[in-house]
C-alpha positions in Angstrom: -5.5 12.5 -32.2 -4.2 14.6 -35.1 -1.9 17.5 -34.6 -4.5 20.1 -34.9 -7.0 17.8 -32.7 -4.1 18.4 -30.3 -3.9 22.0 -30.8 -7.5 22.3 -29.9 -6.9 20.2 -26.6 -4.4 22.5 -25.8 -6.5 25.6 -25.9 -7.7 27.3 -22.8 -8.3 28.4 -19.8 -7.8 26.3 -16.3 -10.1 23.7 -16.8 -10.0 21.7 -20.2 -11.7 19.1 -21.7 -9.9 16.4 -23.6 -10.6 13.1 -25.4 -11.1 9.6 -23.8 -8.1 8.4 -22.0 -6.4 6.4 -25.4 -3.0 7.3 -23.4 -0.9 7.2 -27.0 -3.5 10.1 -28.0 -2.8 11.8 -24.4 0.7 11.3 -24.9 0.7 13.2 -28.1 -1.5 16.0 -26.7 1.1 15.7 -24.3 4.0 17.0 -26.5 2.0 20.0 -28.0 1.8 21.2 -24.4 5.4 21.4 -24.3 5.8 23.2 -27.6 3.3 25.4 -26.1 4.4 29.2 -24.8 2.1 28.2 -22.3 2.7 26.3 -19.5 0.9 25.0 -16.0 2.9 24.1 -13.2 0.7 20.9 -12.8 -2.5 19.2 -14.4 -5.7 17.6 -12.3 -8.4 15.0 -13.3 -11.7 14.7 -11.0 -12.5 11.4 -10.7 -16.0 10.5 -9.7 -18.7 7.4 -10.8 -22.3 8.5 -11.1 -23.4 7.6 -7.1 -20.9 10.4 -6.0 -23.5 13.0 -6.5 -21.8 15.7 -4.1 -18.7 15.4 -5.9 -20.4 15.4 -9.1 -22.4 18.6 -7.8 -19.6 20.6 -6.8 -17.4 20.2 -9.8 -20.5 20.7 -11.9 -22.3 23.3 -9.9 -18.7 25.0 -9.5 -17.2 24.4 -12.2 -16.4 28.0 -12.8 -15.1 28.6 -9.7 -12.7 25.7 -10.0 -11.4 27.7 -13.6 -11.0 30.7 -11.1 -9.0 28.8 -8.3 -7.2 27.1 -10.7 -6.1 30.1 -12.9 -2.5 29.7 -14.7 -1.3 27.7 -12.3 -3.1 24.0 -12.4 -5.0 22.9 -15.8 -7.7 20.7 -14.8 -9.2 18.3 -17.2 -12.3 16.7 -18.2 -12.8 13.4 -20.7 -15.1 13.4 -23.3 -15.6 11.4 -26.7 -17.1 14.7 -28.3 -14.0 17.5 -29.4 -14.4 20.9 -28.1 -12.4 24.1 -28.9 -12.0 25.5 -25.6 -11.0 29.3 -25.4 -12.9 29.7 -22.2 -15.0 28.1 -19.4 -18.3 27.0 -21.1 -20.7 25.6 -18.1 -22.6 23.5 -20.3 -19.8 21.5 -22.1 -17.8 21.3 -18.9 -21.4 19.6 -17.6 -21.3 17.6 -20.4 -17.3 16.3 -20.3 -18.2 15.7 -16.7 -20.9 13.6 -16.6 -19.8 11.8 -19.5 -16.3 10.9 -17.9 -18.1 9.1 -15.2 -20.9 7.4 -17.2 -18.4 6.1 -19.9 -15.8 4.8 -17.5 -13.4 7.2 -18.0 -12.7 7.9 -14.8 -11.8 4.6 -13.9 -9.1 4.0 -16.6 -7.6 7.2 -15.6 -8.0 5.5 -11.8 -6.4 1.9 -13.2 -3.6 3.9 -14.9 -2.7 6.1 -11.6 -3.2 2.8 -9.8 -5.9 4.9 -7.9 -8.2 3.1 -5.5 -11.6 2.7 -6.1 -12.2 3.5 -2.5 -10.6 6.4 -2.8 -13.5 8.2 -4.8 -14.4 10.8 -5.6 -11.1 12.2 -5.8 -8.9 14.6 -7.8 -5.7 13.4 -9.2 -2.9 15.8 -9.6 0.4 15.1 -11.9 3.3 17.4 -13.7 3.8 15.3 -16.5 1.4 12.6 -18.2 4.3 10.2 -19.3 4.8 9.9 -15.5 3.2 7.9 -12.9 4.1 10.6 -9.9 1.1 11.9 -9.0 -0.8 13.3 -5.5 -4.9 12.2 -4.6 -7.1 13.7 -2.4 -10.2 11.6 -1.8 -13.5 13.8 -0.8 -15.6 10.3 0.5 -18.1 11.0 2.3 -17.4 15.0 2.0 -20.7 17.3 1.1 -20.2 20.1 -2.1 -19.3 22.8 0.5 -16.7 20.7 2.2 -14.8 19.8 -0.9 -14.9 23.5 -2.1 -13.2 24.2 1.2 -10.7 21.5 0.4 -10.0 22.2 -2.9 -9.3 26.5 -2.3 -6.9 24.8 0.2 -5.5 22.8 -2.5 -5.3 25.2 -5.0 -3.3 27.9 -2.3 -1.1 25.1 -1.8 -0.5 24.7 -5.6 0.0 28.5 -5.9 2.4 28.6 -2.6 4.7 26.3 -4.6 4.5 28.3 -7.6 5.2 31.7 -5.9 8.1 29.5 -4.1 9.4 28.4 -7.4 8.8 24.5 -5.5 7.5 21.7 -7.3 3.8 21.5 -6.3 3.3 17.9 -6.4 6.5 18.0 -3.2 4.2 21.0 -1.4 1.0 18.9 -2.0 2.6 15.8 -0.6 3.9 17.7 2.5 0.3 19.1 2.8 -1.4 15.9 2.6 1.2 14.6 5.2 0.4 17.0 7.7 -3.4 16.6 7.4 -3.0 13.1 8.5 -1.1 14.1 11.4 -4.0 16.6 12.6 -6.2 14.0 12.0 -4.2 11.0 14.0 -3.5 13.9 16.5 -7.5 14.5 16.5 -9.0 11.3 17.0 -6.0 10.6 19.8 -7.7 13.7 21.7 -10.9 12.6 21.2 -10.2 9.5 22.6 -8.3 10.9 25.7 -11.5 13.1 26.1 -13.9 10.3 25.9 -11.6 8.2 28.5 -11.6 11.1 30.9 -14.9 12.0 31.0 -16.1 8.5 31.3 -13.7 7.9 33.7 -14.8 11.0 35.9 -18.2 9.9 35.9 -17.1 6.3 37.0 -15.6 8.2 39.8 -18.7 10.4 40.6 -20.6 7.6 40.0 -18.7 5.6 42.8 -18.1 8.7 44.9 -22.4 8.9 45.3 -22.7 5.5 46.5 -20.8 5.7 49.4 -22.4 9.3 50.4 -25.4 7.5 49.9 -24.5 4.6 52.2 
């Protein structure tokens, strides 16, 4: 990528579409961030394959509510062999970039160089710096279009908390993801105790009937 290739990447709203992931290339992109007055307090890749078609429909479908959400705070990218000048959200490219990054395989050497698993798609990958491997996932398997929207406005408040906070988001995000496994551990332990309690009353009923009815 040559310096002014790199210029181009670097121009733009919140989401952003780049070139495939030659991570030398990235790297250099990487630098004219930097040099850049304008900086994000963290960058995001949605990775998807083709079968993930609710994933694929939100960030598609949405895309430009995912610029809004996003705003100066989190520059989400897209991968796409074809160079775009990007001064603002165009729905069409972003389409393109999109599909593309998921057809070509892009997604999964961003995934192979994140160490992301596959099982974890469709997911979006967040990161502060490219030259580093510190990074937060949140898978949306199994999730419909309107249940990762609903994820990823709580994602994006997160990212903004940290950045009114003056925090790092990637620590917020990783204190956010803790405590949505705990509601979910907690969750499935009440639904269990529920289940055992109501089968366990109707045992009792059940028992309870046969001796009235003696």
């Amino acid at each position: 990528m040559s310096n002014s290739e790199a210029r181009e990447a670097q121009i733009g709203g919140a989401t952003q579409i780049v070139r495939p992931p030659d991570f030398e290339a990235l790297r250099n992109w990487w630098h004219e961030i930097l040099r850049s007055p304008k900086h994000y307090s963290c960058y995001a890749f949605f990775l998807c394959l083709p079968s993930d078609t609710e994933a694929i429909g939100y960030v598609t479908d949405f895309g430009g509510e995912l610029d809004l959400i996003s705003g100066e705070d989190c520059l989400v990218l897209a991968l796409s062999k074809t160079r775009f000048k990007r001064s603002r959200f165009d729905k069409r490219l972003w389409e393109h970039a999109i599909g593309e990054q998921g057809e070509q395989g892009y997604s999964l050497e961003i995934a192979k160089r994140y160490r992301v698993k596959l099982t974890d798609f469709p997911c979006i990958l967040l990161f502060e710096d490219i030259r580093s491997n510190r990074h937060e996932t949140f898978s949306f398997r199994g999730k419909t279009a309107k249940e990762i929207a609903d994820e990823m406005r709580m994602l994006f408040s997160v990212i903004r908390e940290a950045v009114t906070k003056k925090e790092k988001p990637l620590a917020l995000l990783k204190r956010h993801k803790t405590l949505q496994h705990i509601h979910k551990v907690r969750q499935s332990l009440w639904n269990r105790l529920t289940s055992f309690t109501e089968k366990a009353f109707e045992s009792a009923v059940e028992a309870w009937l046969k001796v009235v009815i003696k």
